[in-house]
C-alpha positions in Angstrom: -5.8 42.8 202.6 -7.9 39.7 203.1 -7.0 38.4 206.8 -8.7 39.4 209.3 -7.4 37.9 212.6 -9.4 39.2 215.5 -9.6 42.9 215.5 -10.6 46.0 217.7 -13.3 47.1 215.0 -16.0 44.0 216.3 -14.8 41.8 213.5 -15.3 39.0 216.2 -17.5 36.5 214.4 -15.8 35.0 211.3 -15.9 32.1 208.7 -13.0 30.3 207.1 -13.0 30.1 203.2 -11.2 27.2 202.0 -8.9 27.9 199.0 -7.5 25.3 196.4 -4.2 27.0 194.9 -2.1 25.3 192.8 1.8 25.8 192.7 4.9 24.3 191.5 4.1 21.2 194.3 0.9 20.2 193.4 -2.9 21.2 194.9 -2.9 22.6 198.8 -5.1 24.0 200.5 -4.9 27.6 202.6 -7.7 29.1 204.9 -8.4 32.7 205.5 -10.8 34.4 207.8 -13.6 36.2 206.6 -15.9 38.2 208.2 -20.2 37.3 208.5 -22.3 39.4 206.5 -23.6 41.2 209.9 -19.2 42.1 210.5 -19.3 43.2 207.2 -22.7 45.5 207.9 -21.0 46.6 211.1 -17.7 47.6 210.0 -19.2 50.0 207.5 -21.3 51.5 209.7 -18.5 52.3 212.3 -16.5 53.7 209.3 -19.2 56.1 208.7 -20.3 54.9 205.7 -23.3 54.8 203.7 -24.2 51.1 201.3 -24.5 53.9 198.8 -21.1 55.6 199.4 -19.3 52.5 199.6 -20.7 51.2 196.8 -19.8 54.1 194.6 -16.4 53.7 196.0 -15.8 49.7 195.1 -17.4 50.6 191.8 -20.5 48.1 192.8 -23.9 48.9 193.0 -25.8 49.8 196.4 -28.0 46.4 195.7 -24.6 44.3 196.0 -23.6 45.7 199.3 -27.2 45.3 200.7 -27.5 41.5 199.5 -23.9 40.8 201.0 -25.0 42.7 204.5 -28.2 40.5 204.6 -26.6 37.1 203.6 -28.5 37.0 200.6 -25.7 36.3 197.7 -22.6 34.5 198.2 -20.2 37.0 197.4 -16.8 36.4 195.2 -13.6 36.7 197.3 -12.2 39.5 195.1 -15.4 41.5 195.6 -15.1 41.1 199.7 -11.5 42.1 199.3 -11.8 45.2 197.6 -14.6 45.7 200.3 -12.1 45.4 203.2 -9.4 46.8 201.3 -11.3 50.4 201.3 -13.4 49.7 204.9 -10.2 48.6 206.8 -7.2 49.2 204.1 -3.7 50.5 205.2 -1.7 52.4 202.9 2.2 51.6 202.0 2.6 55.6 201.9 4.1 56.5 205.4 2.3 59.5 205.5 -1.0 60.3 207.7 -2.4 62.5 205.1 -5.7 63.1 204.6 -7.3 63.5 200.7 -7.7 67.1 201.2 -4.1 67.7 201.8 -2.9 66.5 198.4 -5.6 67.5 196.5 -5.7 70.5 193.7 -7.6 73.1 194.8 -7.6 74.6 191.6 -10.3 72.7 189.6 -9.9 72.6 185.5 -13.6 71.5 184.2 -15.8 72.6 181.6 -19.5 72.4 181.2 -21.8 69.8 179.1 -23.2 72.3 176.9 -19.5 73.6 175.8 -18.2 72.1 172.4 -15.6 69.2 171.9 -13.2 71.5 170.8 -13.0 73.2 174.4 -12.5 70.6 175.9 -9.4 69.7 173.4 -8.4 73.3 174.2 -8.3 73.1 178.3 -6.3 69.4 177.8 -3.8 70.9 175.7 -3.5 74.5 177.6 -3.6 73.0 181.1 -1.3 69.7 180.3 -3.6 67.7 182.4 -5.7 64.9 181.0 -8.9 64.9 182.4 -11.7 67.0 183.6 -14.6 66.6 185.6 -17.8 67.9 183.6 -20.3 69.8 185.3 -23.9 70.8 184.3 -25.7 74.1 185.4 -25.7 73.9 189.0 -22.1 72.8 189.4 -22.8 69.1 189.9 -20.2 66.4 188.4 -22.2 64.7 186.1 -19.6 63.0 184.1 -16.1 62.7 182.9 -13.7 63.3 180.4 -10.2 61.7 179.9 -7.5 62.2 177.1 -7.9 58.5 175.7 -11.3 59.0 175.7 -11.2 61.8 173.5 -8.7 60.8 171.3 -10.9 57.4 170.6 -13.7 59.7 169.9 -11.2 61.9 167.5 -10.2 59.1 165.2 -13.8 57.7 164.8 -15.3 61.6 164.0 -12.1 63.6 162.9 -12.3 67.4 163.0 -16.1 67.3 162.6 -15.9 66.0 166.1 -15.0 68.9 167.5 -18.5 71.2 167.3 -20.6 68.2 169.4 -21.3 69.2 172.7 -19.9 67.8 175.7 -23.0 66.4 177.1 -22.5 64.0 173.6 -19.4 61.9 174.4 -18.7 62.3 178.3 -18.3 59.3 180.6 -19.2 58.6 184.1 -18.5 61.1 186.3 -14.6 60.5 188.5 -15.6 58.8 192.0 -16.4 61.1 195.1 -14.9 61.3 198.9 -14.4 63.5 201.5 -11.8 66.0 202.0 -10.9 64.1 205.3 -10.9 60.5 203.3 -7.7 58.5 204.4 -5.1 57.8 201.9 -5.6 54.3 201.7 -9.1 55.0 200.1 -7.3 57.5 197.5 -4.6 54.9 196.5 -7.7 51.9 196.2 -9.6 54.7 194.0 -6.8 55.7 192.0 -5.9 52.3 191.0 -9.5 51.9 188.9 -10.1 56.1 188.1 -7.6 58.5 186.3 -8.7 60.5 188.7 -11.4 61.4 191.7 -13.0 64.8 192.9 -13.3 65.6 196.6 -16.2 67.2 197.8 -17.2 69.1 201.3 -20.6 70.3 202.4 -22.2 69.1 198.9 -19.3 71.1 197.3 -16.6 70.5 194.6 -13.4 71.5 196.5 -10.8 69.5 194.9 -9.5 67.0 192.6 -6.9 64.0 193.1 -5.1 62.3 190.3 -1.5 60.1 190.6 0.5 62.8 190.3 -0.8 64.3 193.4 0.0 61.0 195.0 3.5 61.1 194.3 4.2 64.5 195.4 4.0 62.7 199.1 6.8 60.7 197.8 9.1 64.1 197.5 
């Protein structure tokens, strides 16, 4: 979603953005309304979010959203849209539910001091094809997918499978609330195999496609 056409959120004070697009009939031109950096500062903060939290969600750092609030950088339009797409997004799904309501309660994950080959194990076991990986205290501190691991597989063979976790994991899967709209899981889901859901500091959940579908059924 890119217009923005007068809204009940404060989104009052806008700029137009000029676009050149090019299609079978030649060069015309087409103008959208954007929201100022101080709309974009105060849409966020009546969503409840944090420039940290957001950040983490768009995939951009917390720097980026702050030099975009204070006019400082001149943002690209696909960076604003996947800002308003998970500020002020609506989802296709006609469903009102909530992340926590599709989530799996039941969390597969394994720890970065386990081996490789336990990781294989709770892939294959489980039929899933990811798992959030969790240090000592129980804190997602990274991620690991099956295309990761068969990369990693074909470079190191067998003698792959006795390296710890902590080795080869990636980033951890992106976090939200339990009471996160759905149009925020479907924007996450399009960029992550998967994201964990958290309450009270807490790892109560995890969300992948397939738990989107099921609201399909």
């Amino acid at each position: 979603m890119i217009l923005i056409e007068g809204d009940n959120e404060g989104l009052k004070k806008e700029k137009l953005l000029t676009l050149m697009m090019k299609n079978t009939n030649g060069t015309q031109s087409r103008k959208f309304s954007l929201p100022t950096p101080p709309d974009m500062k105060e849409l966020r903060v009546a969503r409840g979010f944090t420039q940290s939290h957001l950040a983490d969600l768009c995939g951009f750092s917390q720097s980026l959203i702050a030099r975009i609030e204070n006019g400082s950088v001149n943002p690209r339009l696909e960076t604003v849209r996947d800002i308003l797409d998970m500020l002020y997004g609506e989802s296709n799904i006609p469903s009102e539910a909530l992340a926590k309501d599709i989530m799996t309660r039941s969390i597969i994950s394994i720890r970065v001091d386990q081996p490789v080959k336990a990781a294989i194990e709770l892939l294959h076991d489980h039929g899933i094809s990811q798992l959030p990986v969790l240090d000592e205290n129980n804190d997602v501190v990274g991620a690991i997918t099956e295309k990761k691991m068969v990369e990693f597989l074909s470079r190191n063979g067998s003698r792959g499978t006795s390296i710890p976790v902590k080795n080869i994991h990636g980033i951890p899967f992106p976090t939200i609330a339990g009471d996160a709209p759905i149009h925020q899981v479907e924007m996450l889901l399009k960029r992550n195999p998967a994201i964990v859901v958290k309450e009270d500091d807490q790892l109560v959940g995890i969300i992948t496609k397939s738990n989107l579908l099921s609201l399909y059924e």
